[in-house]
VOGU-3710 file (C-alpha; in Angstrom, 3 decimals, decimal comma):
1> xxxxxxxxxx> 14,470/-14,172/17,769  10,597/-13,379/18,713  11,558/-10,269/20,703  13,791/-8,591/18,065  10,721/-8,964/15,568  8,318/-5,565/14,940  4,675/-6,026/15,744  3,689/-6,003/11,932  5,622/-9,122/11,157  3,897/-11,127/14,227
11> xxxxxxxxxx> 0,843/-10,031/13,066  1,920/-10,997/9,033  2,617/-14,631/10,891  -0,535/-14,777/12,280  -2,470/-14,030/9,089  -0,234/-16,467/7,301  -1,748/-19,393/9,284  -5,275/-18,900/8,157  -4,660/-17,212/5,116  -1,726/-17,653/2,757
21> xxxxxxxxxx> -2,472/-15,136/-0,307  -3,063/-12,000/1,884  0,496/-12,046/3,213  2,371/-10,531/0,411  -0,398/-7,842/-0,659  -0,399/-6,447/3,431  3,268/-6,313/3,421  3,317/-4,467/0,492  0,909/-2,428/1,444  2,506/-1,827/4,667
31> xxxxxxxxxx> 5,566/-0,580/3,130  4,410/1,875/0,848  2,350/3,477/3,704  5,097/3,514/5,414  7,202/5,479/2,539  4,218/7,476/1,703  3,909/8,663/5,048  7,313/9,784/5,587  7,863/11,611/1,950  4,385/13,771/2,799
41> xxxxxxxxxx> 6,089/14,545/6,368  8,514/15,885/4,847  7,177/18,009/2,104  5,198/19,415/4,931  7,690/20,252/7,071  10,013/21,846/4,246  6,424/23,986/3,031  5,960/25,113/6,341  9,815/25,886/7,332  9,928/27,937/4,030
51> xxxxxxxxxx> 7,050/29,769/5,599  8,594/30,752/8,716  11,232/31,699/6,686  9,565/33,946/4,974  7,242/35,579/7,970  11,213/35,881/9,011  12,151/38,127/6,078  9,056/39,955/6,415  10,129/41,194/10,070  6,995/39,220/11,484
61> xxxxxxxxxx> 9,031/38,634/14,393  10,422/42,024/15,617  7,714/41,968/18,571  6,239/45,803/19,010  2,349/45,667/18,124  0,988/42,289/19,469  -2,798/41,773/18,393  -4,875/39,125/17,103  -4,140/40,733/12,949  -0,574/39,929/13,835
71> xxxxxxxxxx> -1,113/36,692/15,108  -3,135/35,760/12,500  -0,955/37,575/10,018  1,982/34,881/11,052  0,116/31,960/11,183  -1,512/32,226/7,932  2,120/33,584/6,399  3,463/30,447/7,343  1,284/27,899/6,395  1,297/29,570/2,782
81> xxxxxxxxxx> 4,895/28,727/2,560  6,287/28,660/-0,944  3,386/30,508/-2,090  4,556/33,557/-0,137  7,230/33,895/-2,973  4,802/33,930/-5,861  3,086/36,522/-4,901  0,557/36,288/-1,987  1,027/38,055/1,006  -1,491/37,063/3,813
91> xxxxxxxxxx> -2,953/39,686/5,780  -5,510/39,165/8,672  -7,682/41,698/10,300  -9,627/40,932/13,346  -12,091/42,971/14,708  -12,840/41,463/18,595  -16,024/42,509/20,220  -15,692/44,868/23,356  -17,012/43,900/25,938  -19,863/45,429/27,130
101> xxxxxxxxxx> -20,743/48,009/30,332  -22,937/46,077/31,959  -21,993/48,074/35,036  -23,601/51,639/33,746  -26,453/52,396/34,690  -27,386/48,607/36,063  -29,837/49,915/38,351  -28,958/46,154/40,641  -26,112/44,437/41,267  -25,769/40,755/40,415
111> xxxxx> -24,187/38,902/43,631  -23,075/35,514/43,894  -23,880/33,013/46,714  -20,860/30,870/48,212  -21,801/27,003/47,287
//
């Protein structure tokens, strides 16, 4: 049946008709990026769900002090994954710039016109 078929075999047809040999080398090619893709999906999600795990053991997650070093902290925990458990531990520190008092001693004020 045409409609039961995936879009990478019509296409395979189509480059069969005007060129035999290239067939077999794009479906193999096809498959193993197919296979590749999925295996490095899942490392990645197994390295970054032993990193949550271990922001998780670390008490990351308690809530209390919220700040940008905490954020940070988690973030960076996680995406170290397994290496959390050989020995790094990922600290952040952020230092945000205040803003500034425009409003001392601004001898005019700044207004806005309506458009």
């Amino acid at each position: 049946m045409e409609g039961r078929r995936s879009d990478g075999e019509k296409f395979a047809d189509r480059v069969l008709q005007f060129a035999p040999g290239i067939v077999g080398t794009m479906e193999v090619t096809m498959r193993y990026r197919a296979r590749g893709s999925g295996i490095v999906g899942v490392i990645v999600l197994v390295w970054l769900l032993i990193g949550v795990l271990a922001t998780w053991q670390r008490d990351y997650f308690q809530g209390g002090n919220v700040s940008c070093a905490t954020a940070g902290s988690i973030a960076l925990t996680v995406i170290a994954g397994p290496l959390n458990y050989a020995g790094v531990n990922p600290k952040v520190s952020c230092h945000l710039p205040q803003p500034s008092s425009m409003g001392a001693g601004m001898e005019h004020q700044i207004e806005m016109e309506p458009l």
